[in-house]
Every structure is written in C-alpha cells, then in structure tokens.
C-alpha positions as CSV (number, residue, x, y, z in Angstrom):
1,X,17.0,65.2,-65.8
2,X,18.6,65.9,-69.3
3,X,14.5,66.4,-70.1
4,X,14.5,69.1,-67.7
5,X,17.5,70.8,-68.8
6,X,16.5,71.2,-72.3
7,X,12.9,72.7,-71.4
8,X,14.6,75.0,-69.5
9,X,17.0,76.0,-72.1
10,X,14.7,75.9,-74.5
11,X,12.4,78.5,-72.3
12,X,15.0,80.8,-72.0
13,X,15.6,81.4,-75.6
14,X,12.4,81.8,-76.8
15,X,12.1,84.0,-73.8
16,X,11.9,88.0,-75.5
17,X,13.5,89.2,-71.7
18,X,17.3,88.1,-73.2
19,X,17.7,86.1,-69.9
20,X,21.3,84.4,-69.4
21,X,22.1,81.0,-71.2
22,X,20.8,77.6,-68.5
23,X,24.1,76.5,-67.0
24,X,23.9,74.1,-64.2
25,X,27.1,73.8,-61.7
26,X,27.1,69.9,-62.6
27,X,26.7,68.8,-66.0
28,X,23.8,66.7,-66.1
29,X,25.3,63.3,-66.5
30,X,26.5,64.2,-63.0
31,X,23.2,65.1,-61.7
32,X,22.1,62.0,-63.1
33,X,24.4,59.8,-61.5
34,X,23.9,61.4,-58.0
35,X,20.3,61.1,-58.6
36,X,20.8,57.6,-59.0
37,X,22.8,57.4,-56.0
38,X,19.8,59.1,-53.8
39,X,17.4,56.7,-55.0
40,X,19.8,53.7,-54.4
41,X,20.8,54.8,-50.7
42,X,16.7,55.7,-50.8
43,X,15.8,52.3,-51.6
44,X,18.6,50.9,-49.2
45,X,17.5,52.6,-46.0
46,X,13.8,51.9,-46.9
47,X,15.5,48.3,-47.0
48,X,17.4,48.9,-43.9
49,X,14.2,50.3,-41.8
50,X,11.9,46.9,-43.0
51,X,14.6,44.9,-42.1
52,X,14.7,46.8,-38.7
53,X,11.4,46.4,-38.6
54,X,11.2,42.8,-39.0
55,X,13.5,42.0,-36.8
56,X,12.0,44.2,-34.0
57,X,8.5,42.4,-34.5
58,X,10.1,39.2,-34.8
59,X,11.9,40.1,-31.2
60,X,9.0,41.3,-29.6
61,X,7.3,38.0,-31.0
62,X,9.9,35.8,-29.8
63,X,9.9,37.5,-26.4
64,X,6.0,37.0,-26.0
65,X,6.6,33.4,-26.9
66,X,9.8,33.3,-24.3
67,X,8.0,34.8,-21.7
68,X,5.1,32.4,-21.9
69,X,6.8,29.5,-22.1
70,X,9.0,30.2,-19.4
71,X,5.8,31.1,-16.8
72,X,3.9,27.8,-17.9
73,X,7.6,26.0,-17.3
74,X,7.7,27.9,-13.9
75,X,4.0,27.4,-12.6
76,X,4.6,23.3,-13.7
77,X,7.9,23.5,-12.1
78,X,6.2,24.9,-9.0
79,X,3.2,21.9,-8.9
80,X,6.0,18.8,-9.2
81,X,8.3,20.4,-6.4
82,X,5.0,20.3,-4.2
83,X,4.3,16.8,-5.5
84,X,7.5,15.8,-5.0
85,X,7.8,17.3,-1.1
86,X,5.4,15.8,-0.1
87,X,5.1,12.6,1.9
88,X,1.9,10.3,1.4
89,X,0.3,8.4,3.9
90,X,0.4,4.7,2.6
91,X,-1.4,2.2,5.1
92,X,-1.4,-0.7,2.2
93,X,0.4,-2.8,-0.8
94,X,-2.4,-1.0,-3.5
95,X,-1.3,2.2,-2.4
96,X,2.0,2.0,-2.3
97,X,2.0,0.6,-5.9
98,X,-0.6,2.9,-6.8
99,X,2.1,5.9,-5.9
100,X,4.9,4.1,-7.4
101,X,2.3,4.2,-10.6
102,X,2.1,8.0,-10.1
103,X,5.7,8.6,-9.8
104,X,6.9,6.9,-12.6
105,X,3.9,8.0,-15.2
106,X,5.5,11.7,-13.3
107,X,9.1,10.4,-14.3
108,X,8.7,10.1,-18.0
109,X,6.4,13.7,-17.7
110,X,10.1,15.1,-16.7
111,X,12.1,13.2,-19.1
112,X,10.0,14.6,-21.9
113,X,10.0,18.1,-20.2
114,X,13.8,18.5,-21.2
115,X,12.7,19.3,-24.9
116,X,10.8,22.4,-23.6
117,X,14.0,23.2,-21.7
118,X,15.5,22.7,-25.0
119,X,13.3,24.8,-27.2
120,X,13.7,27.5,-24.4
121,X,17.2,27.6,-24.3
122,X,17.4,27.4,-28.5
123,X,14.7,30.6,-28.2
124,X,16.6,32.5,-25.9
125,X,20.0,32.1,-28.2
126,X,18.3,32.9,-30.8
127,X,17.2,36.4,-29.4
128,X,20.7,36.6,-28.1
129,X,22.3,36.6,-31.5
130,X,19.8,39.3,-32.6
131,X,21.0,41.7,-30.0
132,X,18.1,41.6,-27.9
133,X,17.8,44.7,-25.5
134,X,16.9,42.2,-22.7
135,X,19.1,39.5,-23.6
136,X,20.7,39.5,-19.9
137,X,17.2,38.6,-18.6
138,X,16.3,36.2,-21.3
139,X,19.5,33.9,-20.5
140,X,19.5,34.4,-16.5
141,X,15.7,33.1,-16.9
142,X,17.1,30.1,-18.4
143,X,19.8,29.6,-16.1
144,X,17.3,29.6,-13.6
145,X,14.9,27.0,-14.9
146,X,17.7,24.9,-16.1
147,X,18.5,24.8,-12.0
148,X,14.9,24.6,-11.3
149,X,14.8,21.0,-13.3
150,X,18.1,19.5,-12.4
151,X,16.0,20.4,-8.6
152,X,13.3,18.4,-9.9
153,X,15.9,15.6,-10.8
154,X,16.6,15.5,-7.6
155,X,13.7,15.7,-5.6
156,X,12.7,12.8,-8.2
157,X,15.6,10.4,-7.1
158,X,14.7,11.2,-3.5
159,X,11.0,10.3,-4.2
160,X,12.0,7.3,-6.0
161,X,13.9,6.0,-3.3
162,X,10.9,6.8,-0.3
163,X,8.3,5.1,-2.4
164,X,10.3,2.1,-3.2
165,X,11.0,1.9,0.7
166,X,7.3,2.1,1.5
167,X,6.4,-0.6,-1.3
168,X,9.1,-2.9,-0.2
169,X,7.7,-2.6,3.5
170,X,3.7,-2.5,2.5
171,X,5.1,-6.0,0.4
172,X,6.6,-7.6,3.8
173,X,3.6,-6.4,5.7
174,X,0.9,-8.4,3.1
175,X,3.9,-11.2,2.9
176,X,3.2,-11.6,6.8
177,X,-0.9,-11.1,6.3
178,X,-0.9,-14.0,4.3
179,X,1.0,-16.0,6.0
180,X,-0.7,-15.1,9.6
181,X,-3.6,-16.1,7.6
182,X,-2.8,-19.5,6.5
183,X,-1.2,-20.6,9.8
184,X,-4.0,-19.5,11.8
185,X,-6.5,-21.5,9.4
186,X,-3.9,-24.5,9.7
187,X,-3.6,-24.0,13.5
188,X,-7.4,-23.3,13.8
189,X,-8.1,-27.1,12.4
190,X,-4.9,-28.7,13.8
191,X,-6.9,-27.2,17.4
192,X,-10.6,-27.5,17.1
193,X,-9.6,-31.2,15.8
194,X,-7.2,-32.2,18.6
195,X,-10.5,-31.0,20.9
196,X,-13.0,-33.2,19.5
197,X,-10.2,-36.4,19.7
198,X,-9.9,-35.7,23.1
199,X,-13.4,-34.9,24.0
200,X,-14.0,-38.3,22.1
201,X,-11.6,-40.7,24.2
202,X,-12.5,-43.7,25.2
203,X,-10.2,-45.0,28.3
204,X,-11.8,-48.2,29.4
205,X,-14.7,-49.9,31.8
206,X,-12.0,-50.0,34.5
207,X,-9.5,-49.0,36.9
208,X,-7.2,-51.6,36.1
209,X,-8.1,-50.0,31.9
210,X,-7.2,-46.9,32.9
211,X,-4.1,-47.5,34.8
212,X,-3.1,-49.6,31.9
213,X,-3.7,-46.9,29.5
214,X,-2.1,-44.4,31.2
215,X,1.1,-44.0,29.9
216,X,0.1,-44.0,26.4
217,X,-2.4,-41.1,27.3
218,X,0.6,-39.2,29.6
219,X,2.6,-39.5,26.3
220,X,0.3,-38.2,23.8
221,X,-0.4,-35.6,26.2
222,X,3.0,-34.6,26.0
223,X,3.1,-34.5,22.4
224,X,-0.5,-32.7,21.7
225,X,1.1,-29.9,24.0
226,X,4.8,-29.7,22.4
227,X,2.6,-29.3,19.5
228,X,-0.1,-26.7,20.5
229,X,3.2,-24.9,22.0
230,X,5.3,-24.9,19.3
231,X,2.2,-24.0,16.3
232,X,1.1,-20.9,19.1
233,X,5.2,-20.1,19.2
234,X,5.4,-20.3,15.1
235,X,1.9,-17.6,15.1
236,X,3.3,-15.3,17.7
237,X,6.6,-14.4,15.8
238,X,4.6,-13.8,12.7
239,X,2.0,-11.8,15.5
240,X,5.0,-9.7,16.6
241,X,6.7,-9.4,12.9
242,X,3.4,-7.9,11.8
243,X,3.2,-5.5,14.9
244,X,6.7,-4.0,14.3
245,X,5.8,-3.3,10.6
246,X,3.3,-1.6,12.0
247,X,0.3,-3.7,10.5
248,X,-2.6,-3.2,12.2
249,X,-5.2,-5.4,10.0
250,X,-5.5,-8.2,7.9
251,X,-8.0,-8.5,5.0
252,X,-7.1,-12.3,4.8
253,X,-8.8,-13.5,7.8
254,X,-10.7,-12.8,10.9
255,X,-8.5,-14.9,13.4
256,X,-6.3,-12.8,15.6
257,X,-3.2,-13.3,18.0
258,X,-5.9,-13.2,20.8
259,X,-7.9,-15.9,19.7
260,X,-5.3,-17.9,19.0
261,X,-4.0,-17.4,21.9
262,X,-7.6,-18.8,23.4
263,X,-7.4,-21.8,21.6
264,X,-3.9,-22.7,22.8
265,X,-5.2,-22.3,26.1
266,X,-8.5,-24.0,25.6
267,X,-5.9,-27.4,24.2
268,X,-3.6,-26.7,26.7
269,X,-6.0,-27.1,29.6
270,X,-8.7,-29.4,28.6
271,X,-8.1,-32.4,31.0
272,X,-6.3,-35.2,29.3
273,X,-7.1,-38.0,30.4
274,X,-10.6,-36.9,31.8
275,X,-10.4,-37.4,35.5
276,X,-14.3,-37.8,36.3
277,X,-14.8,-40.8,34.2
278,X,-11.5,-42.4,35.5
279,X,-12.5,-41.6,39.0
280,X,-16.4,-43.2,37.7
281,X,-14.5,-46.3,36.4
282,X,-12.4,-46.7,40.0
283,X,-16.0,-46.4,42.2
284,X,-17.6,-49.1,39.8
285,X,-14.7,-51.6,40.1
286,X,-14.0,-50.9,44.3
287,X,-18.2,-50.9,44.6
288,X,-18.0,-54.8,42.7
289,X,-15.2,-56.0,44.2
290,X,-17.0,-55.0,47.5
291,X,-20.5,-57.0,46.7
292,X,-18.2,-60.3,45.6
293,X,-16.6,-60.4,48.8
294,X,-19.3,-60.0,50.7
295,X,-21.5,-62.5,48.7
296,X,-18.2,-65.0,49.8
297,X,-18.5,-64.3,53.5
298,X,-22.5,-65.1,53.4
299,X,-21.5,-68.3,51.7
300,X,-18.7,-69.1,54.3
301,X,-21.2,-68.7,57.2
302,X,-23.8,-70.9,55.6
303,X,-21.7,-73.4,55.2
C-alpha cells in the first residue's frame, strides 16, 4: 500500500497537466491495518467455511454409517424375534439338547450384540452434539432398537425356559426307554426260563408220587405267579409312565407292553402241574393194581 501511494504521487508530479497533490481519506498506515483486517477475517471465514465443511461431510458420513448399522441391527433383530417365536417340534433327547445347543450359542450372539447397541448409541450422540439436522430421528432410532433388544431379552428368557422344559421331559422319556428296556430283557429271561422249568418237570411214576408232590408244586405255583404278576405290574407302570410322556418308541429294544403282556399270559396259563401225565401216571397204577388182584383170585380158585 505505501508502494502504491508513492507511484501515484510520484505520477502526478511529473505529470505536465498540474493535477492536484494524491491525498487519500485514510493515511496509509490506516489502509494498511484494515487491509490486514480483510485478509485476517478472509482467512477466518475461509477457515470457518472448511471447518463447515468438514463437519458437514463428516455428518453426512456418520449418518451413512448410522443408517447402515441401524438396518443390519434391524433386519438381525427381525430374524432372532422369528427364531425366538417359534416353537420346535422335539420328538427326542438329541434334539432337545441339540436346540438347547442353538439357543445358547444364540445367547452369547445377544450378549455380544450390546456393543453394537453401544457403538450405535455413542454414534448417534455424537451427531447429536454436532447439531445434526436429523438428530430427532437419529435418537428415536435408537430408542427404538434399544426396546427392540431388551424384546429380544425377553423372548430369550421365555425360550430358555420352553427348551429346558422339553429337555427335562425328552430326559424322563429316555430315563423310562432305558429302563422299559432293561426290565423287559430281565423279565423276558426271568419268563422264557420259568417255561422251560416247567415244561421240564418231572412229577413221579405214580399216583401216590403225584399226590405226594402236590403241595410243593401248588406252592411253587403260587409263587411263579405272584412273581410273573408282580414283574408284568413293575413293566406296566413304566408302560403307562412312557405313554403319558407321550413316548411312542424305544430305540433300546424291540419288546413291547403287548408282548409282555403275551408272555405273562403264556406263564400264567401253562398248566402247572401238567395234568395229562398225572392223569397217565393214575391209569398205569389203577391198570396194575387191577392185574395183581386178579392174578390173586386165579390163585385162590386153584387152590
């Protein structure tokens, strides 16, 4: 500036037109200083505007990264609520722990979602505190997913609580398979055994054998049928346990209530003692004593 002012002055007296001494309305340490002051408040709205702009793209960045975040939150939200609703059909132990698998590796999934919540919530403040034009939206979007997963929590606790029901009933139902299993095996033997004793018997050449032996075979009668009673009784209440729980099969064995039932029937009827060889043995001995007294009377008349 104080360049400027001397050219001019300079000019105007080597000028041969007489022209007027240069004298500026400001001195030109004035102009100077306002000069100064232009550029400064220059370079602080250029300063201001890149700022501005900065911010704006860092907004607009932000809300991109919001936006996504929150519709991947919302479309995983949306496929654990379904999970969650819905009721599986569980026939067996494997499945039910299978599921109980599933809902705990789902579980931690949650647990570990709630740094995403997080992050979301810490995004959404920060856009907040740079006067975001949509900041209203930003936070009611979080409000909304921060319902959406305490939902989740929920619908979690009330899974929980169904598949632990179904495990604990699919464990009573194989508790009762196995033991179905084992008794029938045990009662199976204990049966097919008793039949081949009594098939087996031996009750003597005679009537008077029989008779003799008859009270011993009355009493183990008694006791081979108290027994086929009270083995059948001890299979039918694990028969009927295992049809209210609603089991249906048995992996374990083959036997079922209705063959057992056969072979309590089969022990309970076979004929103890067996009649046709007691009735053999009385014939034989009326049939001798017959042929001795009539060899005496011969005798007698000889005589």
């Amino acid at each position: 500036m104080e360049a400027l002012s001397n050219t001019i002055e300079a000019r105007l007296k080597a000028s041969a037109h007489n022209r007027p001494a240069f004298t500026p309305s400001l001195p030109v340490s004035q102009l100077n200083e306002k000069w100064e002051a232009v550029n400064a408040a220059e370079k602080e709205r250029e300063t201001a505007l890149y700022a501005e702009l900065g911010r704006q793209e860092k907004l607009d960045q932000q809300a991109k990264q919001f936006a996504s975040e929150a519709s991947e939150m919302e479309g995983w939200a949306q496929a654990k609520e379904d999970y969650l609703k819905t009721k599986e059909a569980i026939e067996t132990l494997t499945q039910a722990q299978i599921q109980v698998s599933v809902w705990k590796a789902f579980d931690e999934e949650l647990t570990a979602s709630h740094n995403r919540l997080a992050n979301l919530t810490k995004l959404a403040n920060q856009m907040t505190s740079e006067n975001y034009k949509q900041s209203d939206e930003v936070n009611a979007k979080v409000k909304e997913i921060t319902d959406r997963w305490a939902a989740l929590k929920e619908l979690s606790e009330e899974k929980r609580k169904v598949l632990e029901a179904d495990n604990e009933t699919e464990t009573k139902k194989e508790h009762l398979r196995v033991e179905f299993a084992d008794k029938a095996k045990v009662y199976s033997d204990w049966a097919r055994e008793t039949l081949d004793v009594l098939g087996d018997h031996f009750f003597g050449n005679s009537l008077d054998d029989v008779t003799n032996h008859q009270a011993e075979l009355l009493e183990n009668d008694k006791t081979q049928k108290a027994a086929n009673d009270s083995k059948k009784a001890d299979l039918d209440g694990v028969s009927k346990a295992l049809e209210e729980a609603g089991a249906t099969d048995n992996k374990h064995t083959n036997t079922t209530a209705s063959d057992v039932a056969n072979l309590h029937a089969q022990v309970r009827l076979f004929p103890s003692p067996p009649f046709p060889q007691r009735l053999i043995c009385f014939f034989f001995e009326i049939g001798s004593r017959g042929l001795r007294q009539e060899s005496e009377c011969l005798q007698q008349r000889a005589c």
